[in-house]
C-alpha positions as CSV (number, residue, x, y, z in Angstrom):
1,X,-37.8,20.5,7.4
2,X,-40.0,18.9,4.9
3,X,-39.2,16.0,2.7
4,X,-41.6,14.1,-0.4
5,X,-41.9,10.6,0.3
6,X,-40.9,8.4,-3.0
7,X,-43.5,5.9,-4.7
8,X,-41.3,3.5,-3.2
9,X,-41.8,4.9,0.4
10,X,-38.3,6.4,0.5
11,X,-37.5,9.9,2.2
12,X,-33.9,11.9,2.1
13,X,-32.6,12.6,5.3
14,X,-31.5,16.3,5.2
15,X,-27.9,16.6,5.5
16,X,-28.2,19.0,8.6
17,X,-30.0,16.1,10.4
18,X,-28.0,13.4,9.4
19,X,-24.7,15.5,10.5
20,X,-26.4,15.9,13.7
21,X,-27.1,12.8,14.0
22,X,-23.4,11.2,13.0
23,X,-25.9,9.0,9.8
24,X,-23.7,8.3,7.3
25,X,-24.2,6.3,4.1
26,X,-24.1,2.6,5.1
27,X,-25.4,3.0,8.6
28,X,-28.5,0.8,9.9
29,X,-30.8,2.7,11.8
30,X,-34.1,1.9,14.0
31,X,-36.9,3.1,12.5
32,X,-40.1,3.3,14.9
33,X,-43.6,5.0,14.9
34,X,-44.2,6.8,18.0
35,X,-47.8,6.0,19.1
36,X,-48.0,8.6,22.0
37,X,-46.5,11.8,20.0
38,X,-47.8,10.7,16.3
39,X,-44.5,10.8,14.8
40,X,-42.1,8.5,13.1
41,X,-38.4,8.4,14.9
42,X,-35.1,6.8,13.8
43,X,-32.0,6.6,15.4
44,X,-28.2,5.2,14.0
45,X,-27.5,1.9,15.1
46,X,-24.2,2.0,16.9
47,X,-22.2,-1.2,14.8
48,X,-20.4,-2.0,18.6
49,X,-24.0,-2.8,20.2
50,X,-24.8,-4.9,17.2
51,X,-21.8,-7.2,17.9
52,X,-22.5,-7.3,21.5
53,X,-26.3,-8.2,20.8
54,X,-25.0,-11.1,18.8
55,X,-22.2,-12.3,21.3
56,X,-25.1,-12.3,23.8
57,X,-27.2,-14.8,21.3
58,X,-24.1,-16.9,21.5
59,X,-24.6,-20.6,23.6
60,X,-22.4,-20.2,27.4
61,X,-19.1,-22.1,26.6
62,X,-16.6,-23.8,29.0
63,X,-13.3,-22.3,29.8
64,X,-11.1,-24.4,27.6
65,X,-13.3,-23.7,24.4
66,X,-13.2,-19.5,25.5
67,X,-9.2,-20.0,25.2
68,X,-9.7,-22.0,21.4
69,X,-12.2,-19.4,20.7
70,X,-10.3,-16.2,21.7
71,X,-7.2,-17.5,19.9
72,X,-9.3,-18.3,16.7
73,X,-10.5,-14.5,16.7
74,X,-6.8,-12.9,17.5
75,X,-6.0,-15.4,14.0
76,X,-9.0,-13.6,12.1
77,X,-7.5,-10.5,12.9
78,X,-4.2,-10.7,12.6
């Protein structure tokens, strides 16, 4: 498939490739130019990995303030 990049540097996804590749609107993807096959790639960011990525950034914390935390998060979504 052929798409017309925009002024702006915008391109449509078809809707065949987005349903094969679960993109809906609101999604973040990865977008990536290819070096070795001269192409351009994207791929939907999966939201879960996201949050694990940032829980990974998080500073080590002692038992006692895992317990505060954990209950501070069941009260967020509660």
């Amino acid at each position: 498939m052929r798409v017309r990049v925009t002024r702006n540097f915008q391109v449509v996804i078809p809707s065949e490739v987005r349903s094969k590749a679960g993109i809906r609107e609101g999604d973040i993807v990865d977008v990536w130019y290819d070096a070795a096959e001269g192409v351009v790639k994207l791929r939907r960011v999966d939201q879960l990995d996201e949050i694990e990525e940032a829980l990974k950034r998080l500073p080590k914390i002692e038992r006692p303030g895992w317990r505060r935390l954990k209950e501070e998060l069941y009260e967020m979504f509660d």
